[in-house]
N, C-alpha and C positions, 0 to 999 in steps of 0.2 A: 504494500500500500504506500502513496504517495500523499506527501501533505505539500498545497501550495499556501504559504505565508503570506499576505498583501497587509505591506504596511505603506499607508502612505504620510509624508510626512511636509510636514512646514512649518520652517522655523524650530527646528530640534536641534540645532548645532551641538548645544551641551549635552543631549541625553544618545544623539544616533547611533554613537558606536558602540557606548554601553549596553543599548536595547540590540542591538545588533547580535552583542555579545553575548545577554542574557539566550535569545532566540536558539542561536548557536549550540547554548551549552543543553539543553532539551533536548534527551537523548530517549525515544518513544520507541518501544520494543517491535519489531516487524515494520518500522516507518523511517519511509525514505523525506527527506525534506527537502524543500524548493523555497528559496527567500525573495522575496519580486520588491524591493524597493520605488515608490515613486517620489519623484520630489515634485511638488507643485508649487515650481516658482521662487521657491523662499530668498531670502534676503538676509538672511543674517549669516550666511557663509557656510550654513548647510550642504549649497547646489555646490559650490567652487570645491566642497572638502568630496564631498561625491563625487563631483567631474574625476579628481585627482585621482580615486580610488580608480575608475576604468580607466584612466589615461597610462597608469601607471601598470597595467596589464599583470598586476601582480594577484597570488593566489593567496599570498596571506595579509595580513596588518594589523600591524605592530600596535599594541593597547597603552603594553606599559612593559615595564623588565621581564615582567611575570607571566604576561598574559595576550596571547595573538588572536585574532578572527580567520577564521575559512574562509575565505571569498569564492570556492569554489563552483558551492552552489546557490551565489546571489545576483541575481542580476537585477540592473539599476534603467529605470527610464526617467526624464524628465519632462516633465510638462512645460509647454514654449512660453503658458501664460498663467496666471494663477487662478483657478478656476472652483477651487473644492475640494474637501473632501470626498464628497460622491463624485466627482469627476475622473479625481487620483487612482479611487478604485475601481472604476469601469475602467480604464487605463491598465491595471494591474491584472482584473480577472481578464482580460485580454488575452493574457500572455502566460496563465495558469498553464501545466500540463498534468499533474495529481488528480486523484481519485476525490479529494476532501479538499476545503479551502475553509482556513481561518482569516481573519480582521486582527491585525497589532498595529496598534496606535504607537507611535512611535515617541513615547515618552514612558514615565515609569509607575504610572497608575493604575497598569494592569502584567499580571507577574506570568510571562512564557513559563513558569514552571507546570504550572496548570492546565497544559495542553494534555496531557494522558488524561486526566480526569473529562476536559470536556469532548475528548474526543470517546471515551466510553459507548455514551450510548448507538453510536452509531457502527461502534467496529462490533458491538454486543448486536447489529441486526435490528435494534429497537425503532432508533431513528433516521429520520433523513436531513432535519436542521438539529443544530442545537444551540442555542440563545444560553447565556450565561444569564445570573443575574446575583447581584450584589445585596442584595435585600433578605436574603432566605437564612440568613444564620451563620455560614459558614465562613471562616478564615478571619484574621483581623481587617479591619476598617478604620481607616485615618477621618475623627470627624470634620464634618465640612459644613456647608452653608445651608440654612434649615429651608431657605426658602427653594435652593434648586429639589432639594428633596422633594419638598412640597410639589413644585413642578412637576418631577419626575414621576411623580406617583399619578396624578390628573392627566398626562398622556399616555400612561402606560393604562390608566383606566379608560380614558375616550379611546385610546387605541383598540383594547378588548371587547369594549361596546360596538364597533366596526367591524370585526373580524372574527370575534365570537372564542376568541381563545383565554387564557386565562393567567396569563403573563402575569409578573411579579417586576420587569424590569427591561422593559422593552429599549428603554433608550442607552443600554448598555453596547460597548465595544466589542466585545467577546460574541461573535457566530461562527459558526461551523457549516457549512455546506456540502452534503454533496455535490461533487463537481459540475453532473447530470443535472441535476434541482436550478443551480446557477443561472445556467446556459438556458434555459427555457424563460428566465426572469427578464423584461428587458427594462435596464433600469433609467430611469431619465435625471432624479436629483443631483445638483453638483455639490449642496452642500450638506449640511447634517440631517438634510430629509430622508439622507438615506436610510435612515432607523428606521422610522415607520413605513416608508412606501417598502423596503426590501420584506418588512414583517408582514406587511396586507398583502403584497404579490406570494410568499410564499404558503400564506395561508389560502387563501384561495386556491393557490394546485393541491391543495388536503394533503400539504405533508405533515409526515409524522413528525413533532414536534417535540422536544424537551428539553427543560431548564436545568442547569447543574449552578448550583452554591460555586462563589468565587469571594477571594478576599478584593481590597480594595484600598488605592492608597491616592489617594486624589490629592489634586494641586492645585492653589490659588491663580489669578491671575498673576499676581505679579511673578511665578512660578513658572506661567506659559501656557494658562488653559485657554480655551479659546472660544467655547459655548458660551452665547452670550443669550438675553431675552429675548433679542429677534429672532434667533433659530426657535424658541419655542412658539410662537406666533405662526415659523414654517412649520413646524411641526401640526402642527394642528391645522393646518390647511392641507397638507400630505393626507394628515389620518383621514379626515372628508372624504378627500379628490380620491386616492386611491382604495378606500374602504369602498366607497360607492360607483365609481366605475372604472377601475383598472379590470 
């Protein structure tokens, strides 16, 4: 079995090689991995430290004394303009070749270690998505701002109310795909509506669906997060538009 990784990224200068690295070290028994890097645009010397990484034709790089990256099986595309995260990743599932396909946000708020667990239910034959969610009990949790919570919880319910599922944490990073499942979705968001409209498309094709406990370690803005109110306003115009007739 084949895992393709789509992390798309902007503005992660400080965290990309680390995440990179963490990815890297996720060692998933019978699983081959494929790392698909997009940069969309960034500016803060993200795209130029990327550029270097292919220019440089090299298989490995260098962390620190201690510690290298595989570059073997990552490869990097760039976006010509800056367009999104749902753009970044239709960009990436592009160029997928695995059987499965996870979402890594390319900061440190969600832990690669946790891939054998979300990848469970689907190598166990049960599922065909699998939606992570941060709410369910498990693993530690960095507290954060009461009011995205709040948020998060009223789309992930107007979400449910549309689609008729029973989600815990819809607007989370972490999915799982079959690769098949993917490729039949076509998705149009460029930027964080990809949450919702990729959940109401793949509800509708009645996949098997399940949620796995994950920890959680979020970051302020001034940290580098990037959800702001007006993505929630998108959101809830996704949940609508594509609840009702995608």
């Amino acid at each position: 079995m084949k895992l393709s990784i789509v992390i798309p990224v902007y503005n992660e200068r400080k965290y990309i090689a680390e995440v990179l690295r963490r990815v890297q070290r996720v060692s998933i028994r019978n699983v081959e991995k494929e790392i698909i890097v997009v940069d969309d645009c960034s500016t803060d010397g993200t795209r130029e430290f990327l550029e270097e990484i292919v220019k440089s034709g090299a298989t490995k790089f260098v962390l620190n004394e201690k510690e290298e990256i595989d570059l073997s099986n990552i490869r990097f595309f760039f976006q010509e303009k800056n367009q999104g995260k749902g753009a970044a990743l239709r960009r990436g599932f592009k160029e997928v070749t695995g059987d499965l396909v996870i979402v890594q946000d390319a900061d440190f708020e969600y832990d690669p270690a946790e891939y054998p667990k979300l990848l469970g239910p689907i190598r166990k034959g049960q599922a065909d998505v699998v939606i992570s969610s941060r709410f369910l009990g498990s693993g530690s949790h960095r507290v954060m701002y009461f009011w995205h919570y709040v948020g998060n919880k009223f789309l992930t319910m107007l979400s449910n109310m549309f689609t008729n599922l029973n989600l815990t944490d819809m607007e989370t990073c972490y999915k799982v795909f079959k690769t098949e499942i993917l490729k039949r979705v076509e998705l149009q968001q460029d930027r964080f509506g990809f949450e919702p409209e990729v959940t109401a498309k793949v509800a509708k094709l009645g996949c098997r669906i399940y949620e796995v406990p994950i920890s959680y370690h979020g970051r302020t803005y001034a940290e580098g997060k990037k959800i702001g109110w007006k993505d929630g306003f998108q959101a809830i115009y996704c949940i609508i538009k594509y609840g009702l007739f995608s």
